[in-house]
N, C-alpha and C positions, 0 to 999 in steps of 0.2 A: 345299314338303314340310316339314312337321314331325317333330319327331327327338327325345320324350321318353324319357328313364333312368329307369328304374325300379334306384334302387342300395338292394342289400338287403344283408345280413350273410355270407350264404353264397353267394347268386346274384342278378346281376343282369340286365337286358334290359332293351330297346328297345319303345316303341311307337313303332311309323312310321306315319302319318297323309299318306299320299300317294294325289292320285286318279286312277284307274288301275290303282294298285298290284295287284290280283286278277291280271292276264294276267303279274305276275314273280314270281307268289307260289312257282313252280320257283325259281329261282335264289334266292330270297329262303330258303327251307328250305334248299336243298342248299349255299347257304352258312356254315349253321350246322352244315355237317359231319352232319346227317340222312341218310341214305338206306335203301333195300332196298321196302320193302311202305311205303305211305302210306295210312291213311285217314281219308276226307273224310267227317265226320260232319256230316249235314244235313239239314233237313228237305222235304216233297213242291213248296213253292212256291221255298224258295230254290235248293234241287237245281235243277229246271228253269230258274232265270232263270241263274246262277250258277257250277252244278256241271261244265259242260261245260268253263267258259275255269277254274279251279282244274284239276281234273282232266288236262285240257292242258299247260297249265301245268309241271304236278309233270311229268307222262313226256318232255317235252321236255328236263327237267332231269336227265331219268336216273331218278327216281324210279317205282313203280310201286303208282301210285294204285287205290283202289275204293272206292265208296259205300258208307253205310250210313244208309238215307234212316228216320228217324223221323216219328211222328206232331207235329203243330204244336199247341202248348201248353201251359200249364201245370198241365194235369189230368197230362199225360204225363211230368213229371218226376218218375218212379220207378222204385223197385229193379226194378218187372216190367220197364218199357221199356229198362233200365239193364242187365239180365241178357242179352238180342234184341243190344246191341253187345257185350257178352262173347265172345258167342257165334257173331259174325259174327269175330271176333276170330280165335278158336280156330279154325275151319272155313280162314280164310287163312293159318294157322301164322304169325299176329304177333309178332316179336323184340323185345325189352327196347329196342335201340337203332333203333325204328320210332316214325315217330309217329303220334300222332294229330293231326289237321287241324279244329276247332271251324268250321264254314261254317253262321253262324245267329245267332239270336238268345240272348236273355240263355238261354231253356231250353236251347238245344245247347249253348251254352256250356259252362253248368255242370254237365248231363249227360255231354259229352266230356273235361270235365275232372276230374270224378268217377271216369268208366271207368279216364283215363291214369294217376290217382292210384293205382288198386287193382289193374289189370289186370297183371301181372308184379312188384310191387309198384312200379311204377312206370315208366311208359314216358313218353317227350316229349309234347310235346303244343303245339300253336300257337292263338292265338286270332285267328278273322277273323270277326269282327264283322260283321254285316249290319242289324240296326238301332240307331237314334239311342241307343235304351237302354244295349245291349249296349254300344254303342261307349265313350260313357260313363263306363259306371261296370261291368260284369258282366264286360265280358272284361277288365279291368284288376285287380291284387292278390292272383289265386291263390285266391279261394274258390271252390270247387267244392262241389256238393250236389244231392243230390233228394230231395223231400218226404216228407213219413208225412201220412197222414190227417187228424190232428191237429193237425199247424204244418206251416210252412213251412222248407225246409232244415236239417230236423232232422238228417239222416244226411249227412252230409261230412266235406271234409279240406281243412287249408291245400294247394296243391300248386300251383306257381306254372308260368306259361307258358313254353316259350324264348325267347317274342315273342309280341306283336299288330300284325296288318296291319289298318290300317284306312283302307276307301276310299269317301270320303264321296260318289262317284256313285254308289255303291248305294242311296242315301237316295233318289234320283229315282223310284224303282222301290215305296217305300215308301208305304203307306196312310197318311192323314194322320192318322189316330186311333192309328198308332204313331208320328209321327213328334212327337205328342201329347205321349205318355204317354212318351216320352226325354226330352222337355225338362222333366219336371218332374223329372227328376234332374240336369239341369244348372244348373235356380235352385238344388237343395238346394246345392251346393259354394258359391252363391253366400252364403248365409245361413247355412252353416258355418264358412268361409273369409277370405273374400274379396269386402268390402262395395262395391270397385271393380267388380265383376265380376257384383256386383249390379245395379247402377245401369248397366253396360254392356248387361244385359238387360234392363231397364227401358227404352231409350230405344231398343233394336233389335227390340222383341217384335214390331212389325208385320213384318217381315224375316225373324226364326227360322226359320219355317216352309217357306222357299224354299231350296236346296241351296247358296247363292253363299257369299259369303265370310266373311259375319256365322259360319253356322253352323260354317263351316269353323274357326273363331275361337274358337267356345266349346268344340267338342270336341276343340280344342288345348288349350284352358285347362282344363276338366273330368280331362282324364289328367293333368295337369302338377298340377293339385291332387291328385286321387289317388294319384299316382306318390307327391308328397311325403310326404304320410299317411303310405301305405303302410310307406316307408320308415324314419320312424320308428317305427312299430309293425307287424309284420309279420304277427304270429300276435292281433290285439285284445287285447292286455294291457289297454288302457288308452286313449290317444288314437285308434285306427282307428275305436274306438267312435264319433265322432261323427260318422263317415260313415251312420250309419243315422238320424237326423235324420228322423223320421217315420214309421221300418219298425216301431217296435213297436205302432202303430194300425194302418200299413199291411196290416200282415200278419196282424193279427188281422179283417181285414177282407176278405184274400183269402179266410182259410182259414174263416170262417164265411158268406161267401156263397159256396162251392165254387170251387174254382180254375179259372178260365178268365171267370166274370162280369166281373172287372173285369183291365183289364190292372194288371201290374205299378206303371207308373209313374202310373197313375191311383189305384192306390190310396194310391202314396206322398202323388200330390199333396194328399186328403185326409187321410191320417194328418199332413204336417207343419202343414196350416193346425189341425189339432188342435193340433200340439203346439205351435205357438205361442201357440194363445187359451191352452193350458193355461200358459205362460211367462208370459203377462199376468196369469191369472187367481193365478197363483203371486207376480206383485210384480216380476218378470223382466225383462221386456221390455212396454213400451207401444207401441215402433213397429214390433215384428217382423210381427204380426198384419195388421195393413192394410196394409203395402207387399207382403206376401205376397202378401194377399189380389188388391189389385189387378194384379200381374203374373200371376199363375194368369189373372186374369179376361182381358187382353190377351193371353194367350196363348191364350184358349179351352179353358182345360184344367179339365174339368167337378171340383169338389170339395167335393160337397155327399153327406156321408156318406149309407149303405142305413139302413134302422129297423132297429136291434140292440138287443137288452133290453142294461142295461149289464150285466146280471151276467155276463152271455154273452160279452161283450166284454171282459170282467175276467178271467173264467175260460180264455181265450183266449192273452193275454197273457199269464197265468202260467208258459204254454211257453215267451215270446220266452227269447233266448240270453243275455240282458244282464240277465237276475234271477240275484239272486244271494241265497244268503240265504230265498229265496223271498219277498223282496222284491222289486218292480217298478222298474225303475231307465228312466229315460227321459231321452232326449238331447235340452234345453229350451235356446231364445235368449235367451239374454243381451241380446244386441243382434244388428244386420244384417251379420254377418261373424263373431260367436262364438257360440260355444252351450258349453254345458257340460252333465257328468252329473249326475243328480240322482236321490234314491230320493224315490218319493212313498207316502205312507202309501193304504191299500187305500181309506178311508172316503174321502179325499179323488178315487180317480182316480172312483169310485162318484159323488160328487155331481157332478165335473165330468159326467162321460159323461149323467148323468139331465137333468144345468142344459142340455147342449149339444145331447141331443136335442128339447129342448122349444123353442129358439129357434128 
């Protein structure tokens, strides 16, 4: 079992990384002193594989659990689907000192953790993570959100977990095209971080993909990196920022091919092999680009951008969260373990994007 701190300023907690861990996720709640009404916010495929042994679980514990099963994806992260738990909320007469239970991925997550943030002005809330993604990187550090139209996680709130339980044999039960698109968020910690940890996935990438120890491995080290982050920056002041390593291509790429074409961590994988060619093309880094590239390629993790006019893609990005100034500020490698922030002038992301679609 693994046992990461997440120590913050005001509150801290635990990620527990134990397999199993679902059938004590009762006793695991009701020993942080939770009880009365529980609910288990999830969606139609994980509910079913899932919802029975949580649900169990809590009333064994004393607890008294109910679903609120949402739609699966990232078209669905919004204020309408976000209003349906409010209101499943209100109909069970939900107390301030109830929680909410996240059973899903990066979408339930941050939609269950959105509701707990606003719902009573704030009720608890737990993260149990169910895929590689989520495990990661989405249930870890307290961002909650759901989308507008126009960007991605425009509408949220810092609002941190009491915990995450995370139980890597639910990975078994995972389609490989998500168990995909997690691990290109577990290279990013390596190429933001931690150059060991790099080269750790470098030389285990035929392995990743299988449930055993390897992977059990990196999503101990991916929270233990986050955790650290987090901890010095809590609210993105400043250094949390280099956790998005990729998200301001990425996301301009979800939200112009409509949300749900690509997964999340697929389109990361794409935005960071951008933003490293752009770190070389900037004088940066000359070896980020190709050991990227070739670990994405052993990993099988597709990252060959859609056809975007650049101006589209430009105009895009001018939502990310990390402009400032109405400047475009992007999170670029140094080298295979650092990155830093950097503002890029418009003319310049323009020629990159036009030079990158033409190769």
């Amino acid at each position: 079992m693994g046992r990461i701190r997440v120590e913050l300023k005001e509150r801290s907690y635990d990620i527990r990384v134990e397999r199993g861990v679902l059938k004590d996720i009762g006793r695991l709640v009701s020993g942080l002193g939770l009880k009365g009404r529980a609910a288990v916010v999830t969606n139609p495929t994980v509910g079913e594989l899932y919802g029975g042994t949580v649900v169990e679980s809590l009333s064994s514990a004393g607890l008294s659990p109910f679903l609120i099963t949402l739609p699966d994806g990232e078209e669905y992260k919004s204020l309408e689907e976000a209003s349906k738990v409010y209101d499943a909320l209100i109909a069970e007469r939900f107390e301030r000192s109830s929680p909410i239970i996240a059973l899903g991925g990066g979408v339930i997550g941050d939609m269950a953790g959105f509701v707990a943030a606003t719902y009573l002005r704030g009720v608890p809330y737990i993260q149990v993570p169910t895929t590689l993604l989520s495990q990661v990187d989405s249930s870890v550090g307290g961002k909650t959100a759901v989308n507008h139209p126009r960007g991605k996680n425009l509408i949220g709130a810092f609002y941190q977990p009491r915990a995450v339980f995370i139980d890597p044999d639910v990975l078994k039960t995972l389609p490989e095209r998500e168990m995909k698109a997690g691990l290109a968020e577990v290279v990013k910690y390596g190429v933001i971080w931690d150059a060991g940890f790099f080269a750790y996935l470098e030389e285990n990438a035929s392995r990743l993909l299988a449930t055993g120890p390897e992977i059990e491995k990196a999503i101990e080290a991916s929270c233990g990196i986050k955790a650290e982050v987090v901890g010095l920056d809590e609210k993105e002041e400043g250094l949390r920022s280099i956790l998005n390593f990729g998200h301001t291509f990425g996301h301009a790429i979800e939200a112009l091919s409509g949300y749900g074409a690509y997964r999340h961590g697929e389109a990361v994988a794409i935005g960071m092999l951008m933003a490293a060619r752009l770190s070389g093309r900037l004088g940066l880094s000359a070896e980020c680009a190709p050991r990227l590239e070739g670990l994405l390629k052993a990993l099988g993790i597709p990252f060959s951008p859609p056809a975007i006019p650049a101006g589209d893609f430009l105009e895009a990005m001018r939502l990310d969260k990390k402009v400032v100034g109405k400047r475009i500020r992007f999170v670029l490698a140094t080298e295979i373990g650092k990155v830093a922030l950097r503002e890029v002038a418009e003319k310049d992301i323009l020629g990159f994007l036009e030079s990158y679609a033409r190769a």
